[in-house]
DRENRONU-775198 format. One record per residue (C-alpha): x, y, z. Coordinates in steps of 0.1 Angstrom, whole numbers, plus 5000, padded with zeros to 4 digits. Last residue first. Layout:
<nuro xx="X" yy="Y" zz="Z"/>
...
END
This chain:
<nuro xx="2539" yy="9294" zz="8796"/>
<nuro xx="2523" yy="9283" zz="8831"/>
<nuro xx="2501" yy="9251" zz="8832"/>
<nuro xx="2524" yy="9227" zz="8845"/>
<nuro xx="2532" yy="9254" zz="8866"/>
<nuro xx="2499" yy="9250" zz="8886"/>
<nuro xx="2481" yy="9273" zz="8898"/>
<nuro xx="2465" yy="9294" zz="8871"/>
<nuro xx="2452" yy="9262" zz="8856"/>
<nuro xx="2425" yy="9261" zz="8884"/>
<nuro xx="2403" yy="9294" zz="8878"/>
<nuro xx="2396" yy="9302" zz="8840"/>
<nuro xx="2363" yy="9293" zz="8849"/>
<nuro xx="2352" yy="9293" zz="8884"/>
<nuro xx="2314" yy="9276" zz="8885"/>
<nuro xx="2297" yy="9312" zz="8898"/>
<nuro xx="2299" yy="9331" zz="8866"/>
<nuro xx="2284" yy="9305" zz="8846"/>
<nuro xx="2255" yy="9304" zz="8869"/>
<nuro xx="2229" yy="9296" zz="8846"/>
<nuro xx="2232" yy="9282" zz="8806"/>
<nuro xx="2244" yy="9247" zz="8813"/>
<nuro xx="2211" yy="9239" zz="8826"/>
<nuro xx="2210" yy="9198" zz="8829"/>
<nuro xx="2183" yy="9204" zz="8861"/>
<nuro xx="2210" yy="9184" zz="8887"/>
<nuro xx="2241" yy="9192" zz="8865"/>
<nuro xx="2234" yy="9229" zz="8871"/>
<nuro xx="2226" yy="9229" zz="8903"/>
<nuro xx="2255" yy="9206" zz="8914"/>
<nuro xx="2283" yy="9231" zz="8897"/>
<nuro xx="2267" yy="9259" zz="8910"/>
<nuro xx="2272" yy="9243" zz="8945"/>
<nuro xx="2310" yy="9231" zz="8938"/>
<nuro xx="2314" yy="9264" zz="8919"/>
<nuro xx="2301" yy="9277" zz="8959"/>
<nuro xx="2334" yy="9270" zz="8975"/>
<nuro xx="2330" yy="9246" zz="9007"/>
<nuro xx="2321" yy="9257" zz="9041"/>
<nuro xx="2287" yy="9235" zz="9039"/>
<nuro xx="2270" yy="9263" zz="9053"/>
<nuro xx="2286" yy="9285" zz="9033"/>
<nuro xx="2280" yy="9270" zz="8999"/>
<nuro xx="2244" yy="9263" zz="9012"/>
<nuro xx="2246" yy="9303" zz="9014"/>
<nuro xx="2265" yy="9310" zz="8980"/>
<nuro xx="2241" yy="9285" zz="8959"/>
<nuro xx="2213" yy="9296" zz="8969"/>
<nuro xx="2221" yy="9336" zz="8968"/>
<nuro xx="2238" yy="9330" zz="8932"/>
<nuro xx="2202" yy="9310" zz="8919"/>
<nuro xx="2187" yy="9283" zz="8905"/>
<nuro xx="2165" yy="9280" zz="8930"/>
<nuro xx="2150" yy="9242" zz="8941"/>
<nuro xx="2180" yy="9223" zz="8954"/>
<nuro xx="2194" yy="9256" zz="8961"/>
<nuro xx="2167" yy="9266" zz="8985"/>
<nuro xx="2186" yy="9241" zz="9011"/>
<nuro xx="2166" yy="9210" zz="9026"/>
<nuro xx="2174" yy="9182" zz="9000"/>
<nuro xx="2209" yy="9198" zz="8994"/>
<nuro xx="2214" yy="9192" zz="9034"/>
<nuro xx="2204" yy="9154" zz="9037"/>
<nuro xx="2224" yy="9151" zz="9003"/>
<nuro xx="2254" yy="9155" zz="9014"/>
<nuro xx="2272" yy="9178" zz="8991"/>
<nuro xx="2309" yy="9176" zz="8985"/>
<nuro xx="2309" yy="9141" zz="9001"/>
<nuro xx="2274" yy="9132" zz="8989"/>
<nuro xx="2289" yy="9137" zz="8947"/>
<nuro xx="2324" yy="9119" zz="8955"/>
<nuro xx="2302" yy="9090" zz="8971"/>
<nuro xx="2274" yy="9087" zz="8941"/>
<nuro xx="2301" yy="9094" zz="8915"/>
<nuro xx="2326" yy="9070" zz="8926"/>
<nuro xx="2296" yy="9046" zz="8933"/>
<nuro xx="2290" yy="9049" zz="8896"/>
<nuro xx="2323" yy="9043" zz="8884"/>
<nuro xx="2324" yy="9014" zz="8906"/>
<nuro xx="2294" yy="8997" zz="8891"/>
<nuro xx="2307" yy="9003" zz="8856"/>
<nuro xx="2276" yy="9004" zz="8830"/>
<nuro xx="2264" yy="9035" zz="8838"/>
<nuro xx="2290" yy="9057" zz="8827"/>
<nuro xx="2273" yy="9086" zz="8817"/>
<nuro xx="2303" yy="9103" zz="8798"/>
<nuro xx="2314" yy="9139" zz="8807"/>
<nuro xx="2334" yy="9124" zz="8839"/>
<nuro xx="2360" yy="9108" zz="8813"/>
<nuro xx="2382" yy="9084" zz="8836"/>
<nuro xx="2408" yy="9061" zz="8839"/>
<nuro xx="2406" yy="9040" zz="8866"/>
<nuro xx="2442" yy="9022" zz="8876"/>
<nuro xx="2451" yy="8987" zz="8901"/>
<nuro xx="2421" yy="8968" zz="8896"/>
<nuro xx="2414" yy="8933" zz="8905"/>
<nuro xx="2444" yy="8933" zz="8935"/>
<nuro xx="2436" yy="8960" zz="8948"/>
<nuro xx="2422" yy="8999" zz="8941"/>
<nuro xx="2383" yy="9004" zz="8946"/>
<nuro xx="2373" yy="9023" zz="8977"/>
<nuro xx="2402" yy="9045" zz="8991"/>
<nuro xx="2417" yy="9053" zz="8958"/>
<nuro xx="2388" yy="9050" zz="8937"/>
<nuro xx="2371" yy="9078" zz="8961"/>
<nuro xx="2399" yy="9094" zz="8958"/>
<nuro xx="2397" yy="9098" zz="8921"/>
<nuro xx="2359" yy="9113" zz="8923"/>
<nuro xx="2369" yy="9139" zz="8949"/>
<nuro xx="2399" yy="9151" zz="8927"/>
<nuro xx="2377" yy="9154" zz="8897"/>
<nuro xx="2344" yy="9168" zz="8915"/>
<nuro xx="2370" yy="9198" zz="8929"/>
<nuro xx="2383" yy="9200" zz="8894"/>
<nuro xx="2349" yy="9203" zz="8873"/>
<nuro xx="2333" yy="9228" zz="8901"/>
<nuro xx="2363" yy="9250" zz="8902"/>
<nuro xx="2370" yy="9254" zz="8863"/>
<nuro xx="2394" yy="9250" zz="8837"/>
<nuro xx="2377" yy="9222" zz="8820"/>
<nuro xx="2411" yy="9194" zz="8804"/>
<nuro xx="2427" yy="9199" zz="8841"/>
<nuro xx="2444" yy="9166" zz="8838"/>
<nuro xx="2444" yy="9156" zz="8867"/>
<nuro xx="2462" yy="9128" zz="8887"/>
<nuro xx="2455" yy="9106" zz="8918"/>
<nuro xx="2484" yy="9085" zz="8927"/>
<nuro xx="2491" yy="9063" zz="8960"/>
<nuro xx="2524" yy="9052" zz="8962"/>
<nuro xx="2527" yy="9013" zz="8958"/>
<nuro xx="2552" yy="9012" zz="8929"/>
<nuro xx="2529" yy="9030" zz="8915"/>
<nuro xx="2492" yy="9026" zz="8927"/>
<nuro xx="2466" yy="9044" zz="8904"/>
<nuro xx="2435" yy="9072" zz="8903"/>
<nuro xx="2428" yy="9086" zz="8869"/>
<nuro xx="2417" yy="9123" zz="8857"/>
<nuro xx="2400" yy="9140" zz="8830"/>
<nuro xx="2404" yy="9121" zz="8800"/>
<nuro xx="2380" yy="9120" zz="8770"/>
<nuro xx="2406" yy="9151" zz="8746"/>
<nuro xx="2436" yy="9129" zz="8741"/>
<nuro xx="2469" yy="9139" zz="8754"/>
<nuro xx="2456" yy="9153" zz="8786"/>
<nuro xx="2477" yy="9178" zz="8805"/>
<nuro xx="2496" yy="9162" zz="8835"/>
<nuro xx="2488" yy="9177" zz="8869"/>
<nuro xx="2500" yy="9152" zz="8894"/>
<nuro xx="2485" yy="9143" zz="8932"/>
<nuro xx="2507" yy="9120" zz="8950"/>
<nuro xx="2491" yy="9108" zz="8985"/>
<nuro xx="2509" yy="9100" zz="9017"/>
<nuro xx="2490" yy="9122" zz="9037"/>
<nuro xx="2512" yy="9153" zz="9030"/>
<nuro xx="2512" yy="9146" zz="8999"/>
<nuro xx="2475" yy="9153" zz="9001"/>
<nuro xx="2473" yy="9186" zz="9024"/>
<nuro xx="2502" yy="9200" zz="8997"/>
<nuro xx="2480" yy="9189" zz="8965"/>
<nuro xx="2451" yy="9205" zz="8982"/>
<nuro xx="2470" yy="9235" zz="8986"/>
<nuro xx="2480" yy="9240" zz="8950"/>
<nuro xx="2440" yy="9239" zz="8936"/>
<nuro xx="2428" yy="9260" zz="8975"/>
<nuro xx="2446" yy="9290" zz="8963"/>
<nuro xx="2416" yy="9315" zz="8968"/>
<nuro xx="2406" yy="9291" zz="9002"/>
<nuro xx="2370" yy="9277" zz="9002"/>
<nuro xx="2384" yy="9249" zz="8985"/>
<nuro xx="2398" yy="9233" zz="9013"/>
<nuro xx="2366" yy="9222" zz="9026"/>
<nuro xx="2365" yy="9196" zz="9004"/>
<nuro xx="2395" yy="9175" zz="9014"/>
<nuro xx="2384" yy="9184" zz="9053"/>
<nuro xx="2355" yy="9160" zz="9033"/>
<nuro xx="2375" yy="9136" zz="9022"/>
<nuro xx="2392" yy="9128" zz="9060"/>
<nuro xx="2357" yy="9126" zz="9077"/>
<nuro xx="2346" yy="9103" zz="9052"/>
<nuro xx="2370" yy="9083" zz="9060"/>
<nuro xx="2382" yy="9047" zz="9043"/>
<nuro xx="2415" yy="9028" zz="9053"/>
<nuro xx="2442" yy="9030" zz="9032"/>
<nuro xx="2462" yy="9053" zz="9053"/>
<nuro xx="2491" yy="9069" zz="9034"/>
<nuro xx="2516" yy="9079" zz="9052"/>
<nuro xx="2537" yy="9115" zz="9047"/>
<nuro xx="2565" yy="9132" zz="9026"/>
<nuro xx="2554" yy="9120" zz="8994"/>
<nuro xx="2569" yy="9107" zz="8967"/>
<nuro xx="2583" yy="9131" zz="8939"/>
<nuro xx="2605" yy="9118" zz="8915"/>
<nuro xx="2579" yy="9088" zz="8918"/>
<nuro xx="2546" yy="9106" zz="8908"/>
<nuro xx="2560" yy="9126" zz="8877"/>
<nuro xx="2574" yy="9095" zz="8858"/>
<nuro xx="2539" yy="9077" zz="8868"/>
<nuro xx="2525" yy="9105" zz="8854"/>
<nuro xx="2543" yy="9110" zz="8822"/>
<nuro xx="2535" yy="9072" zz="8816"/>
<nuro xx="2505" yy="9071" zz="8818"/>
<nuro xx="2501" yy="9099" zz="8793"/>
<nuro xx="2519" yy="9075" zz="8772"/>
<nuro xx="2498" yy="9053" zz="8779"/>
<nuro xx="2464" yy="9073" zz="8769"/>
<nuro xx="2484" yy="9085" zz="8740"/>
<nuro xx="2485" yy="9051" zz="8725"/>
<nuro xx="2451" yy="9047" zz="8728"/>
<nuro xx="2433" yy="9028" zz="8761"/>
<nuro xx="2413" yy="9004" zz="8766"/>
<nuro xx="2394" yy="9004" zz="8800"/>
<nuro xx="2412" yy="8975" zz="8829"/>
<nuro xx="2446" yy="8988" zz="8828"/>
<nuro xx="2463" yy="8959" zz="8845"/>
<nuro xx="2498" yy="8969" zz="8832"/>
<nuro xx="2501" yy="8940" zz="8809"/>
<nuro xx="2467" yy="8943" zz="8799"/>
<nuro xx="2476" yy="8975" zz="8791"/>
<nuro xx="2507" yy="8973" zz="8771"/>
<nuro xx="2485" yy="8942" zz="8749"/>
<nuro xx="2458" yy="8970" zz="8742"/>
<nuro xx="2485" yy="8995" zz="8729"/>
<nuro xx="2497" yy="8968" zz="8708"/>
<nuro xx="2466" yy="8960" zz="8692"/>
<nuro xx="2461" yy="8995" zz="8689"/>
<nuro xx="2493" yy="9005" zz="8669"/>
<nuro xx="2493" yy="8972" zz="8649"/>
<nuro xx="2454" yy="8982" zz="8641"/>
<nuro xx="2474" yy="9016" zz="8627"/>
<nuro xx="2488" yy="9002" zz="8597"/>
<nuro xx="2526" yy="8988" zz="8598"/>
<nuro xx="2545" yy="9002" zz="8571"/>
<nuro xx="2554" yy="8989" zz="8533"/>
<nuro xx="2580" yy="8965" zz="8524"/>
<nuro xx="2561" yy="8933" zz="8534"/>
<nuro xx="2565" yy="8907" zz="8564"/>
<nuro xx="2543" yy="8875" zz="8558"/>
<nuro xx="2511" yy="8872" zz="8576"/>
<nuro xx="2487" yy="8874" zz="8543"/>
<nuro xx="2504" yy="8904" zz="8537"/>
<nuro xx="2524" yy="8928" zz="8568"/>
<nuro xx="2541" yy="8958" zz="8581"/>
<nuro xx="2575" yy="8972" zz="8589"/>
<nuro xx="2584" yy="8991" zz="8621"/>
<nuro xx="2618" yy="9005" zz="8610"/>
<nuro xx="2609" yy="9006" zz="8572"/>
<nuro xx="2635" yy="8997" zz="8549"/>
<nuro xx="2649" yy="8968" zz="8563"/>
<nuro xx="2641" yy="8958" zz="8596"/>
<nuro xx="2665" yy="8931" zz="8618"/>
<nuro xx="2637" yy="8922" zz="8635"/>
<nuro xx="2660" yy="8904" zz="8666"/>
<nuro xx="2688" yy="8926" zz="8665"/>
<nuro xx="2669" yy="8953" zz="8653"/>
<nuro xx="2644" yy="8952" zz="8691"/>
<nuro xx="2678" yy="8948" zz="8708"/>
<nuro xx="2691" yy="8980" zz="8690"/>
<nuro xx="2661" yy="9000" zz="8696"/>
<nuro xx="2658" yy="8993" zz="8732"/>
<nuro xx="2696" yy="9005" zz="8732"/>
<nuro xx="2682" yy="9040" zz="8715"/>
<nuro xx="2656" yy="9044" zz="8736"/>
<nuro xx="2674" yy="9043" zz="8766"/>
<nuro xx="2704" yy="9067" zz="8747"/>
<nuro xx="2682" yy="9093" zz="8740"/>
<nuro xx="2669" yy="9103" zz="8704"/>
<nuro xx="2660" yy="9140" zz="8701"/>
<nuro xx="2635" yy="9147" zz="8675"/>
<nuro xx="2641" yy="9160" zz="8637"/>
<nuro xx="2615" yy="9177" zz="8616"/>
<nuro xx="2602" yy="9175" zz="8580"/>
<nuro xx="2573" yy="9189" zz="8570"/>
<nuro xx="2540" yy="9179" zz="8554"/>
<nuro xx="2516" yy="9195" zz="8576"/>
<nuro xx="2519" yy="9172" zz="8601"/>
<nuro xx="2552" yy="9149" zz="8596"/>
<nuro xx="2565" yy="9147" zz="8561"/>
<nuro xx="2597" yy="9128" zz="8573"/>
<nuro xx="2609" yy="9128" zz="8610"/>
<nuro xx="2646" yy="9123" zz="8610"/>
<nuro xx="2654" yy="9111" zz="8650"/>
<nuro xx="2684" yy="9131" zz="8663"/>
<nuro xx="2714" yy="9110" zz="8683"/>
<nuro xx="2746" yy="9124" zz="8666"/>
<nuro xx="2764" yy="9088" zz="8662"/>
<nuro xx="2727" yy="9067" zz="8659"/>
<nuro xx="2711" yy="9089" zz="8640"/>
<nuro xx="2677" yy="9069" zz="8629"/>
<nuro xx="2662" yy="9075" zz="8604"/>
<nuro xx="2674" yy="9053" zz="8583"/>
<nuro xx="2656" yy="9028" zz="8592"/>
<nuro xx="2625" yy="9040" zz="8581"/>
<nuro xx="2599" yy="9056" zz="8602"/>
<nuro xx="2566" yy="9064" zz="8589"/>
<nuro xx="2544" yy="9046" zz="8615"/>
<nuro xx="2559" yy="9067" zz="8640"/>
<nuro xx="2547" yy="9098" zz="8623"/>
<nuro xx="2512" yy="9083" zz="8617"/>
<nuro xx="2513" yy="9081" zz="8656"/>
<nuro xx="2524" yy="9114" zz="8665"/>
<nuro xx="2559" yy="9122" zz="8677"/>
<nuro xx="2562" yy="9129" zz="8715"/>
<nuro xx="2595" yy="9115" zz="8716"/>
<nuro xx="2603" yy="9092" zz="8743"/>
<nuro xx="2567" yy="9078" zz="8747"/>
<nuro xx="2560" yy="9078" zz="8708"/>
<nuro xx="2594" yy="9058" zz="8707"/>
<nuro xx="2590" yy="9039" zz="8737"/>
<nuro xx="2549" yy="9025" zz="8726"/>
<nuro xx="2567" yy="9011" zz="8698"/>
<nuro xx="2599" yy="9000" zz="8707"/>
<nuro xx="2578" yy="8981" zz="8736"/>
<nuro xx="2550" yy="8965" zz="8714"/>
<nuro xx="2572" yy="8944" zz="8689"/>
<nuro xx="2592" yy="8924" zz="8718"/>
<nuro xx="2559" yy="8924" zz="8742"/>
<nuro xx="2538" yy="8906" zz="8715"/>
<nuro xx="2570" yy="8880" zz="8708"/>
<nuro xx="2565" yy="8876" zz="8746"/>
<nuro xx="2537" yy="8868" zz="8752"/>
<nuro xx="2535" yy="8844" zz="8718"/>
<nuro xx="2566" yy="8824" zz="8740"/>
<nuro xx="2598" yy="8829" zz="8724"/>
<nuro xx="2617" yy="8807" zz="8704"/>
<nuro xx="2650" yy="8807" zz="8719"/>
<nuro xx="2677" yy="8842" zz="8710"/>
<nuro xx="2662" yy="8858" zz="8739"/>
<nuro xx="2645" yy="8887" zz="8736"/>
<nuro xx="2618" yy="8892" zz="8765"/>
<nuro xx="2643" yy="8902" zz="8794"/>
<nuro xx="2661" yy="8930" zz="8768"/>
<nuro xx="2628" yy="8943" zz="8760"/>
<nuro xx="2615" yy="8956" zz="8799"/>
<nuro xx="2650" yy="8962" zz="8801"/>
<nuro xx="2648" yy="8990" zz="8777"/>
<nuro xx="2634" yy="9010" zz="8800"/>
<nuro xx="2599" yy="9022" zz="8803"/>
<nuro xx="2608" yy="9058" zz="8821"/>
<nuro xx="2583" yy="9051" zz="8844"/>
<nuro xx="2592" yy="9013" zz="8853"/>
<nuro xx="2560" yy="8996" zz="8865"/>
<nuro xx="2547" yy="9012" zz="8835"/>
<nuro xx="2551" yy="8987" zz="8809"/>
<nuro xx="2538" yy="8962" zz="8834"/>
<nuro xx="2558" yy="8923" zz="8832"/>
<nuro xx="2527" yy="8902" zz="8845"/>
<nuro xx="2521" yy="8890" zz="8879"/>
<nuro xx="2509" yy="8929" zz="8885"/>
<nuro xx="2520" yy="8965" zz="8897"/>
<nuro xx="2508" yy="9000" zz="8888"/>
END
């Protein structure tokens, strides 16, 4: 993700830089003072993996600065718990002291606008989350999680770049050899390989928060689609991956450089989200030929397998449109490929 303003994620490891060139000892701009607190913030649940409430906690003292553990005190379920501390986060933390110069509590709250010995509440949490965002040109709010998440994949997406050139022009022709992949047993890990082999990054990052199931970015100008995987089945993933490069090809620039999306909700209030679905949706199915196949009107294994043929796509993708089309969850739950993506990918794996 890229922007005129300073992006949290523009650096995937968020380093302390991002602080260091917002704390100068001048009055700083309001921007900037909002930056300052959000960054240790949003580093510490990013470097950790601590919860929120967790973070909230922190005191001072907490810190280990000479054997580098974070104390974590009455975490869930009451216990205590120590977290690695690594030396990026602990030289954001030291400019971000430096300048707060906390007592007791490392991220200390509020009254009536004047700092208190107690911890921040979690409307600091969002309000910074929602600053990081802006910043970063996420256009949907977003929790903490959700950019941290962010965060993981833009970490993911450029230790990896791919191998070929991304052409950012629009083809039909090129989402739909996309499709056809999925006729093949291991069609999850080869689409990833046909992808990066066209310039695109495609990462599996497990959801954080239970409403994502896959985003579409630019980072540091590589192309990203990612997945989360959060329905382990065919129909779900191969809609997933359609619907994100459809945002790729159609709707990334310079008003929106990330969708976030939850495919569960009907979103029909974002134009683009709805031609995502509408393109994704005739790509995998055009619907000339779901018009004129029995499937559109039987809600059965034999419809579904020969338009699935025809099409030479896997058949989930056809269960998956039958049952969406007449809102019957109930039929052909042994055709939709449960328990079928996660299996290949190591992200996955125990």
């Amino acid at each position: 993700m890229k922007g005129g303003q300073v992006g949290l994620f523009r650096d995937p490891a968020l380093t302390s830089s991002i602080v260091k060139c917002h704390s100068r000892r001048t009055s700083p701009e309001p921007s900037r003072l909002k930056l300052l607190k959000a960054s240790p913030m949003l580093m510490v649940l990013y470097s950790t993996g601590m919860r929120n409430a967790e973070m909230r906690g922190l005191q001072v003292t907490d810190i280990d600065s000479r054997s580098m553990p974070i104390h974590i005190q009455r975490g869930k379920g009451g216990r205590n718990r120590y977290v690695p501390l690594s030396a990026t986060l602990l030289e954001t933390l030291r400019v971000y002291w430096r300048w707060m110069k906390p007592k007791t509590w490392l991220f200390p709250g509020t009254i009536a606008g004047w700092r208190a010995d107690k911890p921040i509440t979690p409307k600091v949490v969002w309000d910074a989350c929602q600053y990081a965002a802006t910043c970063a040109q996420i256009e949907k709010r977003v929790s903490a999680h959700g950019l941290v998440w962010t965060a993981q994949v833009a970490k993911k997406a450029l230790a990896d770049r791919p191998s070929g050139r991304f052409d950012p022009h629009w083809s039909a022709d090129f989402l739909r050899d996309v499709a056809r992949i999925s006729v093949f047993k291991d069609g999850p890990s080869l689409v990833r390989e046909f992808l990066e082999q066209h310039g695109i990054v495609m990462v599996v990052e497990p959801a954080l928060s239970a409403w994502l199931d896959g985003a579409a970015m630019m980072c540091r100008d590589v192309p990203v689609i990612a997945v989360t995987l959060r329905h382990d089945r065919l129909d779900n993933f191969w809609f997933v991956v359609m619907h994100e490069l459809v945002h790729l090809f159609k709707h990334l620039g310079t008003e929106a450089m990330s969708f976030y999306d939850d495919l569960d909700s009907d979103d029909q209030a974002d134009p683009k989200e709805v031609e995502a679905d509408k393109l994704a949706g005739e790509i995998l199915i055009p619907s000339d030929e779901w018009r004129t196949s029995p499937a559109s009107r039987l809600r059965s294994a034999d419809a579904a397998n020969h338009l699935a043929q025809h099409l030479r796509i896997h058949p989930a993708i056809v269960a998956g449109k039958i049952r969406k089309t007449y809102k019957d969850y109930r039929v052909l739950s042994g055709l939709v490929g449960q328990g079928e993506v996660r299996k290949h990918f190591p992200e996955f794996q125990e």
